[in-house]
C-alpha positions in Angstrom: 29.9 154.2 79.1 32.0 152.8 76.2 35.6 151.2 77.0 38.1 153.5 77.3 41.2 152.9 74.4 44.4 152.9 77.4 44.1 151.4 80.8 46.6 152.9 83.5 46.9 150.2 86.6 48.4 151.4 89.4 48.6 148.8 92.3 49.8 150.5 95.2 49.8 150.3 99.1 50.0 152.9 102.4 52.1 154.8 100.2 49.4 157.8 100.2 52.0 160.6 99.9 53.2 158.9 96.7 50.3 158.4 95.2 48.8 162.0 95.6 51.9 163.0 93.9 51.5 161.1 91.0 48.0 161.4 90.4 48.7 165.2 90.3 51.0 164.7 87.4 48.7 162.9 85.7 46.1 165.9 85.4 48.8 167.9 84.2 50.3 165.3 81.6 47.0 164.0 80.4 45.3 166.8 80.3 45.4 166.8 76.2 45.6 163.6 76.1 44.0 162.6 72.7 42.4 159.0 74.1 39.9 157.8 76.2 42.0 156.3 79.1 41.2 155.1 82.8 43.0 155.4 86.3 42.6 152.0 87.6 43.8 151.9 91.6 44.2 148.6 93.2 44.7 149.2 96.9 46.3 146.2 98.7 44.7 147.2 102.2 46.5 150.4 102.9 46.3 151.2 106.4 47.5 154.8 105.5 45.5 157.7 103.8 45.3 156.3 100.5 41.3 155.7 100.4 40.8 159.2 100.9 43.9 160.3 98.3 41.5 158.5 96.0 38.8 160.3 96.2 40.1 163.8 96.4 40.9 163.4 92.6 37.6 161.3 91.4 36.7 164.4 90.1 40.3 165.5 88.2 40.7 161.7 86.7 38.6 158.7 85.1 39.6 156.8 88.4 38.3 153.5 89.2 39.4 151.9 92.5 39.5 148.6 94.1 40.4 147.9 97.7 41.5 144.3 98.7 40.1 142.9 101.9 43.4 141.5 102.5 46.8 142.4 101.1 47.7 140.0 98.4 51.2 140.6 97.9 52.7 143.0 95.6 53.1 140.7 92.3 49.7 139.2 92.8 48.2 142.9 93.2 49.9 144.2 89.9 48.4 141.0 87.9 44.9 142.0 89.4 45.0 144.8 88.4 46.5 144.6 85.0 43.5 141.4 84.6 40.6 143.8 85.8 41.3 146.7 83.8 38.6 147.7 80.6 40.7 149.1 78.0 42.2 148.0 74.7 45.3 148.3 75.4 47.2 148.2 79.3 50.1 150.1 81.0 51.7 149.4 84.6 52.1 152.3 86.3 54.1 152.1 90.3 52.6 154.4 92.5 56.1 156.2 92.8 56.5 156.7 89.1 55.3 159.2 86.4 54.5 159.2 82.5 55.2 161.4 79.8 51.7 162.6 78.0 52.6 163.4 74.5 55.5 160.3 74.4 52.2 158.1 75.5 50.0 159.6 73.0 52.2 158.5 69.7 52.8 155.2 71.3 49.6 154.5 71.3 49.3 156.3 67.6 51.4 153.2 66.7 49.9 150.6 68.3 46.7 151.7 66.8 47.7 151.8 63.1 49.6 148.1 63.4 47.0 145.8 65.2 49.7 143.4 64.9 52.1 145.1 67.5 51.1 143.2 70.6 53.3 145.2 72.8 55.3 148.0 73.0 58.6 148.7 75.2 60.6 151.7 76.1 63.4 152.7 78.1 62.1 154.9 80.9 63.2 158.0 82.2 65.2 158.2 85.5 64.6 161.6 87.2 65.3 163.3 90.5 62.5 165.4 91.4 64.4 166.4 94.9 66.9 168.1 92.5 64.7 168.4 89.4 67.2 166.6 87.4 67.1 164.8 84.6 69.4 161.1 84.8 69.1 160.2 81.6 67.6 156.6 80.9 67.5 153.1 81.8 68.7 151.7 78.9 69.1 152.7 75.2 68.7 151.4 71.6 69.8 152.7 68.2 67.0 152.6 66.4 63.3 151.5 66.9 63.2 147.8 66.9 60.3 145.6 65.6 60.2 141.9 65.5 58.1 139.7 64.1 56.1 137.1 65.8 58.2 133.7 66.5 61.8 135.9 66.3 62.8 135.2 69.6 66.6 134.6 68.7 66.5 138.1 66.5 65.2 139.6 70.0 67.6 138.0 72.3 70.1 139.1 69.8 69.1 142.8 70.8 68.4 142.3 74.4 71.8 140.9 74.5 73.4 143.5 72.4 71.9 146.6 74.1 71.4 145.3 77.4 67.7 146.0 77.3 65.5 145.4 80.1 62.4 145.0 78.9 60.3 145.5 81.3 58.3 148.9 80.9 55.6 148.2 78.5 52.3 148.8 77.1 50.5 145.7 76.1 47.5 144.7 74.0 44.9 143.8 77.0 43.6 140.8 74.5 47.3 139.5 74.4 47.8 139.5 77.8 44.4 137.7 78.6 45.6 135.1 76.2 49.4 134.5 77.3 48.0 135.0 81.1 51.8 136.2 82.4 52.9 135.3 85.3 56.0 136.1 87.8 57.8 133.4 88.9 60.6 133.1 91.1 63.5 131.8 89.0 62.9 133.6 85.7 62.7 137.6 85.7 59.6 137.9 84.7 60.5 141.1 82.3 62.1 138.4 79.8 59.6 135.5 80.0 56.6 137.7 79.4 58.7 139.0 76.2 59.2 135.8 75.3 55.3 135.1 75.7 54.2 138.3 73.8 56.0 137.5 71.3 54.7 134.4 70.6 51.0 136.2 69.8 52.3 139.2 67.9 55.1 141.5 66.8 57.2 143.4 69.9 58.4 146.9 68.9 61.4 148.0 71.7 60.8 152.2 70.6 63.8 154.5 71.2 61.6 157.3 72.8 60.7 156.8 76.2 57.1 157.5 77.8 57.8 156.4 81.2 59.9 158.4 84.3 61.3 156.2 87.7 61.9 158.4 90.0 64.7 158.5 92.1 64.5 160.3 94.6 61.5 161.7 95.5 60.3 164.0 98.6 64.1 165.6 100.3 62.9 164.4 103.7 62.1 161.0 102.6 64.4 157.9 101.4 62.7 154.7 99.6 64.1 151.6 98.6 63.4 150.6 94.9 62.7 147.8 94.0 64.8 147.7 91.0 68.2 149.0 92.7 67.0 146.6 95.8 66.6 143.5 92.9 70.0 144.4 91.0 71.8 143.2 94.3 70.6 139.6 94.4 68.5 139.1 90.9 71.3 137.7 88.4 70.9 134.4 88.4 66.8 134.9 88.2 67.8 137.3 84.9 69.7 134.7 83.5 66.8 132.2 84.3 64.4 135.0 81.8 66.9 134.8 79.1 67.4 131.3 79.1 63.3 131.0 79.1 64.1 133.5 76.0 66.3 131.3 74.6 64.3 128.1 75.1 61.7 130.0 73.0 64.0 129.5 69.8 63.9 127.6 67.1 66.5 125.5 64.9 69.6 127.2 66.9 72.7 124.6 65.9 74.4 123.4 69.2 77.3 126.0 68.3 75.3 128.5 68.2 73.8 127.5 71.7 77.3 127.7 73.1 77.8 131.0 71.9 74.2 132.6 73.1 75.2 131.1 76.4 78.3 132.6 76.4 77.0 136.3 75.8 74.1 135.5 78.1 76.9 134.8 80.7 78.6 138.2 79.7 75.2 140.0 80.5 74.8 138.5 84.0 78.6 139.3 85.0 77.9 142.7 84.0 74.6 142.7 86.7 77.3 141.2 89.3 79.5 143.8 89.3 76.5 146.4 89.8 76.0 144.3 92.3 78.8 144.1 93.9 79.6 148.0 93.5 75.9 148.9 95.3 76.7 146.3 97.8 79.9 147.6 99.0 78.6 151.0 99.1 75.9 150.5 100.9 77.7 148.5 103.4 76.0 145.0 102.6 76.9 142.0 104.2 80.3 141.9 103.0 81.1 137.5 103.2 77.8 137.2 100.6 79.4 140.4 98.6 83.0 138.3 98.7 81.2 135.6 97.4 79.9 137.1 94.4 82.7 138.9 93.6 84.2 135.3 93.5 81.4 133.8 91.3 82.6 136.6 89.1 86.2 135.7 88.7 85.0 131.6 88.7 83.2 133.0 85.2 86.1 134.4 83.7 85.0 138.0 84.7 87.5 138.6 87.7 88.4 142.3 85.4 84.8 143.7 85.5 84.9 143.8 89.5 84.7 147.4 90.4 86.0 147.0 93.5 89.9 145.3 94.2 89.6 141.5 95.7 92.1 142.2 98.6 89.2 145.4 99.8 86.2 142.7 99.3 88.9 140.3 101.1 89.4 142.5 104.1 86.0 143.2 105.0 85.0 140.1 104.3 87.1 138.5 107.1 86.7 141.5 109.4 83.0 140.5 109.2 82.9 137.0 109.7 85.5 136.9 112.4 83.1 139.4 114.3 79.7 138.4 113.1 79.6 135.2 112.3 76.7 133.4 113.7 77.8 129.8 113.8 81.8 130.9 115.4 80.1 133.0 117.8 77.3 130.0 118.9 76.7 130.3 122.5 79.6 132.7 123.4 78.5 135.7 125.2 82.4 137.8 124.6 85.5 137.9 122.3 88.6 138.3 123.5 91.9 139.3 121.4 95.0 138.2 122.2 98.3 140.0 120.9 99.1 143.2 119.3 96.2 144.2 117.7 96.5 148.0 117.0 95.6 151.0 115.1 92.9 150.7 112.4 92.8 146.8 112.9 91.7 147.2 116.7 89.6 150.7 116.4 87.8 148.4 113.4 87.1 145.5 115.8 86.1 147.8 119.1 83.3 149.7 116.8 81.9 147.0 114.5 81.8 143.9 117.0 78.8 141.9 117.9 79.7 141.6 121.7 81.6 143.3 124.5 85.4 142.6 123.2 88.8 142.3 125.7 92.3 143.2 124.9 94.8 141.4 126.1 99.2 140.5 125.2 99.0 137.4 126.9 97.3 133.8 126.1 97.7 133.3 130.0 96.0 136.6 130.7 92.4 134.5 129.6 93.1 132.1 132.3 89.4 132.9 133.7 87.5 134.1 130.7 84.5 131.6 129.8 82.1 131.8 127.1 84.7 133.9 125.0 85.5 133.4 121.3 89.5 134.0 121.4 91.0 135.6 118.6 94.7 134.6 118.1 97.7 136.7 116.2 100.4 134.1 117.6 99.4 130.5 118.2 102.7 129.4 119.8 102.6 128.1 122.9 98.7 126.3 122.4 100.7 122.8 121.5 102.9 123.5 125.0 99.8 123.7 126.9 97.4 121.0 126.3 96.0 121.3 129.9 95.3 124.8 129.3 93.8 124.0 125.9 91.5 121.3 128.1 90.4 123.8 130.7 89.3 126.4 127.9 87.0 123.6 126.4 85.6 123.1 130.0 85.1 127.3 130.2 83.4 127.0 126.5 86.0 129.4 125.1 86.7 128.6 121.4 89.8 130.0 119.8 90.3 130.9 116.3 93.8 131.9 114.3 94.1 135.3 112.8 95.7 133.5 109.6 93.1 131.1 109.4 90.4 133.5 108.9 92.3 135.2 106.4 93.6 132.2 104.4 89.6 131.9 104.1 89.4 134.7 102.4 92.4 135.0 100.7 91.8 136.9 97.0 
């Protein structure tokens, strides 16, 4: 059998119900499709159904498929798969995604009257197929934009411009057995193998998706993505990509250096404060959330945090007074001591770490051991120094309201 022209690699692992799903919209979106293509699978030792998913659609799809022994991991099982595949030209698929059959078909069209194009991007498609509902997409650009081989500073330009992510892409398999990408852990990987690409050849970014990320997809079933997962934690590995972008460039003046630096800072504070809004709504821990939201205003950005310092403050102290690891050491109790009402005690009684006691008085303690005191009033500790001794001897460790919150004042 000859090659086919378009390579579709989907790594994937015990995610059977996925995978059936998408291979079914494959038959329906390729089913004119005006190319000789291949399904390649590579299964990272699912222990689910997947093996037999396979084959029930051998006969509906060009499917090739490869089972590890052993799972590799998920970044070494995509580069397998994308080095093992047989056609001309190579696109990623995840196993929880979908593709647009026509949009494919005149992206390829392209590709095949420039041989010089050695990759393609697109913003994908975000859909929930719960709802059936269109999101719109990833990112956006004006126009189509190519660039010639060796413009890396006309492509960071644009990247930076239109806040492209470039990371779904269909790539010359020759190119990428050349450049031999690879993911490392403190560049994102979407912007060094950009960079790479377009050291062999022209990089087109087209307007017109051909790809879909699915949201949300079976009602009785919730995923993490990777992506949203990434955007809480990943900024300082995308700033490592663009400045691998960057490092790609040629004859930029040292002004010029300061000012790419300065927009690629303006980029990453923009990924913080997604951060830090997906963080705080899904209840992350809220100290590390604090912190970025700090970072944030320590780069000049304090006005793009969605969410007002003295909130991020609150449950930031709130969280390490009752779950901090180190303050709570070898303590098997809390114990608070003064008027702690309403909100402020309902908060602590719900959230805490360890069986917690009320109490108005300091004296009321008097036989508590192993207990991390909390303290609204410390008058009266400097009167007592015996009764400061004995709680050392009991292990009780006492910490000031204030204090916690002067550590976490906005």
């Amino acid at each position: 059998m000859s090659a086919p022209l378009l390579s579709l690699c989907i790594p994937t692992f015990s995610r059977g119900r996925y995978l059936a799903s998408l291979l079914a919209s494959l038959c329906t979106e390729l089913a004119d499709f005006p190319y000789s293509y291949e399904v390649f699978i590579s299964d990272n030792a699912s222990t689910d159904d997947t093996a037999e998913v396979v084959r029930s659609f051998e006969g509906q799809l060009p499917i090739r498929y490869h089972r590890h022994a052993t799972n590799a991991g998920a970044f070494a099982n995509r580069q397998f798969a994308m080095s093992n595949c047989l056609g001309r030209y190579v696109l990623y698929i995840a196993d929880d995604d979908a593709l647009l059959g026509r949009q494919l078909a005149d992206t390829i069209a392209r590709m095949e009257a420039d041989p010089q194009i050695a990759v393609v991007y697109a913003p994908w498609m975000l859909y929930d197929l719960v709802d059936e509902q269109s999101l719109g997409t990833f990112y956006s650009v004006p126009r189509d934009l190519l660039f010639e081989r060796g413009q890396h500073l006309e492509m960071l330009d644009q990247l930076l411009r239109h806040r492209i992510f470039p990371e779904v892409q269909i790539v010359r398999r020759d190119v990428f057995e050349r450049t031999m990408p690879r993911i490392y852990p403190h560049a994102f990987f979407a912007f060094v193998h950009a960079a790479e690409f377009l050291s062999a050849g022209r990089v087109l970014i087209q307007q017109e998706p051909f790809y879909v990320a699915i949201t949300r997809y079976f009602a009785d079933e919730v995923r993490t993505q990777a992506g949203t997962e990434e955007v809480e934690y990943a900024w300082d590995r995308y700033r490592g990509g663009l400045e691998y972008l960057l490092a790609r460039t040629e004859g930029v003046r040292p002004d010029e250096m300061v000012g790419l630096h300065a927009r690629i800072n303006a980029m990453i504070a923009d990924r913080m404060a997604v951060a830090i809004r997906i963080r705080h709504a899904y209840g992350r821990d809220p100290v590390d959330t604090w912190t970025i939201a700090m970072r944030l205003r320590g780069m000049g950005y304090a006005h793009l945090c969605p969410v007002p310092f003295e909130t991020l403050a609150a449950a930031a102290s709130m969280h390490f007074l009752l779950h901090d690891k180190e303050l709570h050491l070898g303590l098997a109790r809390m114990a608070a001591v003064g008027a702690f009402v309403g909100p402020v005690r309902d908060y602590i009684e719900t959230n805490a770490s360890r069986p917690v006691a009320f109490v108005d008085t300091l004296e009321s303690t008097a036989t508590l051991s192993d207990t991390l005191l909390v303290l609204r009033d410390e008058s009266g500790l400097e009167d007592e120094p015996a009764f400061v001794q004995s709680m050392r001897e009991r292990n009780v460790r006492v910490v000031l309201e204030r204090d916690v919150l002067e550590r976490f004042r906005p």
